[in-house]
C-alpha positions as CSV (number, residue, x, y, z in Angstrom):
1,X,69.4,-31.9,-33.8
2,X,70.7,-28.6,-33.3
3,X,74.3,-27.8,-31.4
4,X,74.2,-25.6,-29.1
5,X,77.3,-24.9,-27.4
6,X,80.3,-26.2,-25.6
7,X,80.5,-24.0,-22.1
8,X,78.7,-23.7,-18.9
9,X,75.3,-22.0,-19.9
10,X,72.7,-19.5,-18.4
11,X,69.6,-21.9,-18.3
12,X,66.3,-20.9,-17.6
13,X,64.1,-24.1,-16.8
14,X,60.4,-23.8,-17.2
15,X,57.6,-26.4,-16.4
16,X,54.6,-27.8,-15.9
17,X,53.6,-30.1,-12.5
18,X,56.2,-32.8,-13.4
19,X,58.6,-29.9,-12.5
20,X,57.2,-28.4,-9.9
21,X,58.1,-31.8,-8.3
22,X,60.7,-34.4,-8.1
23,X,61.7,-34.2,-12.0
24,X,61.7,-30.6,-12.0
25,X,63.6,-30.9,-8.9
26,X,66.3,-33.3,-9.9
27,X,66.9,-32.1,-13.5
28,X,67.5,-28.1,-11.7
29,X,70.6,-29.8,-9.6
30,X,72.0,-31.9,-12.6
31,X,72.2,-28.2,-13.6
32,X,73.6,-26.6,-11.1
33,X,76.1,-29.4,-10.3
34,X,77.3,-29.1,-14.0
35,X,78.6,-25.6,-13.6
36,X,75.4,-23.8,-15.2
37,X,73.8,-20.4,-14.1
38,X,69.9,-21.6,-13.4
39,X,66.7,-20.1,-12.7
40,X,63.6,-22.7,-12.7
41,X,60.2,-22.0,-12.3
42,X,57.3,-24.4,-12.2
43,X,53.6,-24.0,-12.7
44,X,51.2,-26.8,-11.8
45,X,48.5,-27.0,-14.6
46,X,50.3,-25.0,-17.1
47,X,50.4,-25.0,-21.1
48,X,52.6,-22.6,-22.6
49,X,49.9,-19.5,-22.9
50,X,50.0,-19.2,-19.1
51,X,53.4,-18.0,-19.1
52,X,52.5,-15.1,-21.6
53,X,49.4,-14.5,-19.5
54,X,50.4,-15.2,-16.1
55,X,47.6,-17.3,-15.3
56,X,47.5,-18.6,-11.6
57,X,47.8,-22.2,-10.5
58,X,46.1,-23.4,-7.8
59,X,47.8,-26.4,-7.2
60,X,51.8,-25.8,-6.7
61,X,54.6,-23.1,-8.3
62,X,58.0,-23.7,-7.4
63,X,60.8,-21.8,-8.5
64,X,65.0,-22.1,-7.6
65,X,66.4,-18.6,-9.0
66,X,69.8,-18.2,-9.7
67,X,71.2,-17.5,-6.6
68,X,69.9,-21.3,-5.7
69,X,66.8,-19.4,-3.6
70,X,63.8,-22.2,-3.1
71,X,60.2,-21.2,-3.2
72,X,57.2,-23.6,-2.6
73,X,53.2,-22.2,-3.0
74,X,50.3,-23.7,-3.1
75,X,48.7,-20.9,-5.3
76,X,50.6,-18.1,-7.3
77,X,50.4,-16.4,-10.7
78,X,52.6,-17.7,-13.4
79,X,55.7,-15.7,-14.4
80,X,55.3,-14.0,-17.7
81,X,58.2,-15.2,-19.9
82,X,59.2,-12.0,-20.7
83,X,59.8,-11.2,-17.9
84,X,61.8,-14.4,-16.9
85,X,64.2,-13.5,-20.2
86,X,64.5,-10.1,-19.7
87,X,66.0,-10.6,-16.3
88,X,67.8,-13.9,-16.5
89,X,69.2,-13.4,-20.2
90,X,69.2,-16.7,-20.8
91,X,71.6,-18.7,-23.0
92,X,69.0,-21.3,-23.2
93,X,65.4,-21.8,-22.4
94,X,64.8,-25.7,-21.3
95,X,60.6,-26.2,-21.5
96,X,58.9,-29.1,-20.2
97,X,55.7,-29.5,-21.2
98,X,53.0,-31.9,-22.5
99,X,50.1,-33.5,-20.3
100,X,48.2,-30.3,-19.7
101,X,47.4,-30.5,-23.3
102,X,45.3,-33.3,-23.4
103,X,42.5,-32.2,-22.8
104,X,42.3,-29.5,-25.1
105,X,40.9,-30.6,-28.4
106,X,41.9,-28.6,-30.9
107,X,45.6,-29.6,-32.7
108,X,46.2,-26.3,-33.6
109,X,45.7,-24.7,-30.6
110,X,48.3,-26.5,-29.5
111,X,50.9,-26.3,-32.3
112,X,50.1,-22.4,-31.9
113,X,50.6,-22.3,-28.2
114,X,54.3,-23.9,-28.6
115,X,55.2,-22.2,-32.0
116,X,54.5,-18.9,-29.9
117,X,56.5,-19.4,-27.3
118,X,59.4,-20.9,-29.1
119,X,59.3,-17.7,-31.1
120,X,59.5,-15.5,-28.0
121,X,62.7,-17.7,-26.9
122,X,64.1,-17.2,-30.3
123,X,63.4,-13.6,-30.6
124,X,65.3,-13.0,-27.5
125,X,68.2,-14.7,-29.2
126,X,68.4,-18.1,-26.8
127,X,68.4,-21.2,-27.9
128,X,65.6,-23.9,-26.6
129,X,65.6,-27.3,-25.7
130,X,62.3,-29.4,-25.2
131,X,61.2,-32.4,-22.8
132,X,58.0,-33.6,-23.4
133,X,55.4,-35.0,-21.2
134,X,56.6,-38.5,-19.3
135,X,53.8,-41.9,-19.5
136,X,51.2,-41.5,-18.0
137,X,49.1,-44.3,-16.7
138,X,45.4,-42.0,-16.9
139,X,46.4,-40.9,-20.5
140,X,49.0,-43.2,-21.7
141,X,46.5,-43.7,-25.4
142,X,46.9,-39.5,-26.0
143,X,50.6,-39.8,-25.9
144,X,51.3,-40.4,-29.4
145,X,48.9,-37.9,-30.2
146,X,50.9,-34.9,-27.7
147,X,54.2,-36.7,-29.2
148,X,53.1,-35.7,-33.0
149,X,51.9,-32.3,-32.4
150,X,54.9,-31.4,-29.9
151,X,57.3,-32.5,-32.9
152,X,55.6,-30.7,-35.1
153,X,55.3,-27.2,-33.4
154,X,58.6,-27.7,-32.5
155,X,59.9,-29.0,-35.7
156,X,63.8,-27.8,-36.2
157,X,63.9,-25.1,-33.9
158,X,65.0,-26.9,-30.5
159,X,65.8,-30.6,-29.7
160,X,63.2,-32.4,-28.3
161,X,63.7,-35.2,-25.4
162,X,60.9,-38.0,-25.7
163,X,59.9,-38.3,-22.1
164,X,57.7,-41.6,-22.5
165,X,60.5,-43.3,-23.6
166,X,62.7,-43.6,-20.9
167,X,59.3,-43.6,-18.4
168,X,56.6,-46.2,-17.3
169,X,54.0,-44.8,-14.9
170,X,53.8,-47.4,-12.2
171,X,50.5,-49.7,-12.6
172,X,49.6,-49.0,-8.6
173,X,49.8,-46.1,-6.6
174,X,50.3,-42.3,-7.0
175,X,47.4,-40.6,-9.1
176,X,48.1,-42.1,-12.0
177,X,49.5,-38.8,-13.5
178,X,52.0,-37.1,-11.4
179,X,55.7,-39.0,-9.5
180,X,55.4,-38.4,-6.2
181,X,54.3,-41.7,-5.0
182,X,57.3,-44.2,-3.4
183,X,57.0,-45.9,-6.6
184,X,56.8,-42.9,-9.1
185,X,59.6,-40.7,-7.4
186,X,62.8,-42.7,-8.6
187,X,60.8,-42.9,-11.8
188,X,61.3,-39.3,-12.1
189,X,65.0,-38.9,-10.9
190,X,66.1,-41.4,-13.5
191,X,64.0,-39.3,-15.9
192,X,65.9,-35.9,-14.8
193,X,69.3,-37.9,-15.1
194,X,68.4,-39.1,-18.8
195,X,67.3,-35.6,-19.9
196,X,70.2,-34.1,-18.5
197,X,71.7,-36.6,-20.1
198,X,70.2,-35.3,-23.3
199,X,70.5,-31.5,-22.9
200,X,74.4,-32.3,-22.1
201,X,75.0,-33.4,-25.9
202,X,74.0,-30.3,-26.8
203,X,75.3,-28.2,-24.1
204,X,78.4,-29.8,-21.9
């Protein structure tokens, strides 16, 4: 696992859906509450490429920029990553990212897709830290699967937090998928607390 430092950081927090809701949410305050600069931004539906080709989602963005500024759409394009470290200058980039893979079937694809954007992280001279994709109840048998080829693209370059671990989708309720139901939402705050938790070793 790699050190990072030992000082209130400039974080930028990227996501997928999970963040774009209560995980993404609770994991931006831990944060803020430690004493970090943050700017998080959320894309519902993403995989890495989006944010290198600003793909829109259609079904929720939500960003908190570093003045602490909230906003909430249904439908918007996906920042381009460049952008996000050219403007925020970032200390570290924290990713979270994972289910929107499943369904794509090619392994390289999607040890590609992260390799590339790790690379762009590193070029810019940030360091990166990785949370993977929680359990799921609709596609808890492709987790091990995601969980192989995350570590893999990732390999040495940024720790990686093991979502599913610490995570077990409720068996009723909620869409199977996602944390928003009354079952699924403390699910995800105790998630955020345990990968804060995680990031913290590496970055108090």
């Amino acid at each position: 696992m790699l050190s990072l430092n030992t000082h209130a950081a400039t974080v930028l927090f990227v996501g997928d859906s999970h963040s774009v809701g209560p995980f993404g949410w609770a994991f931006d305050q831990h944060l803020r509450d430690a004493g970090h600069t943050v700017g998080s931004y959320a894309s519902c539906g993403s995989i890495l490429k989006w944010w290198s080709t600003g793909q829109k989602t259609t079904c929720g963005y939500f960003s908190r920029d570093i003045k602490g500024t909230k906003t909430s759409l249904k439908e918007s394009p996906t920042p381009l990553i460049s952008d996000l470290l050219f403007d925020i200058k970032p200390d570290v980039v924290v990713m979270e990212f994972g289910g929107n893979y499943v369904k794509i079937p090619s392994d390289d694809f999607v040890i590609n897709d992260i390799k590339s954007f790790i690379e762009k992280v590193k070029i810019s001279g940030a360091k990166c830290f990785y949370i993977t994709n929680p359990d799921t109840r609709n596609y808890r048998e492709d987790i091990p699967r995601l969980a192989q080829l995350i570590k893999t693209a990732v390999g040495e370059d940024c720790p990686i937090f093991e979502s599913y671990l610490v995570t077990k989708y409720p068996e009723i309720g909620g869409d199977g998928i996602h944390y928003w139901s009354p079952l699924g939402t403390p699910i995800a705050k105790n998630w955020a607390k345990k990968a804060f938790e995680a990031f913290s070793v590496h970055w108090k």
